[in-house]
C-alpha positions, 0 to 999 in steps of 0.5 A: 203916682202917690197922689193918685192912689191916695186919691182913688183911696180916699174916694173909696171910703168917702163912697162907703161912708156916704152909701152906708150913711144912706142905708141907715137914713133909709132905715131910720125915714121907714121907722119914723115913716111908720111911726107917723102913720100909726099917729095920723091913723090914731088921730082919724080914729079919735076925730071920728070918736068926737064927732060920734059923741058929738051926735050922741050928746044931741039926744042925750044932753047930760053928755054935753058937761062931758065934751064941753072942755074940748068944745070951748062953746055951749053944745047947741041942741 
């Protein structure tokens, strides 16, 4: 009788261990959810600034010693 009662005992902490763990991992995975996209969406924003300096330094050529550290070839004009 002992052994079952410190087993249902034990059972239940394990069982409030495991379900609070799990609401703090679910709080923690929408955090960094978050935080990723706010950096995907940041980065799409700065792909698209480069290409638009990229067409803008076909007609404005002294653009080109501007972008040529991030192009590591000459800008074709």
């Amino acid at each position: 009788m002992k052994c079952e009662t410190t087993n249902l005992v034990l059972t239940l902490v394990l069982s409030v261990v495991f379900a609070v763990q799990s609401v703090l991992r679910t709080r923690e995975f929408g955090s960094i959810n978050a935080q990723f996209s706010f950096a995907r969406n940041s980065l799409i924003q700065e792909q698209a600034l480069f290409q638009d300096c990229l067409e803008y330094s076909k007609t404005h050529p002294d653009m080109t010693h501007v972008l040529q550290p991030f192009l590591g070839k000459p800008v074709a004009h």
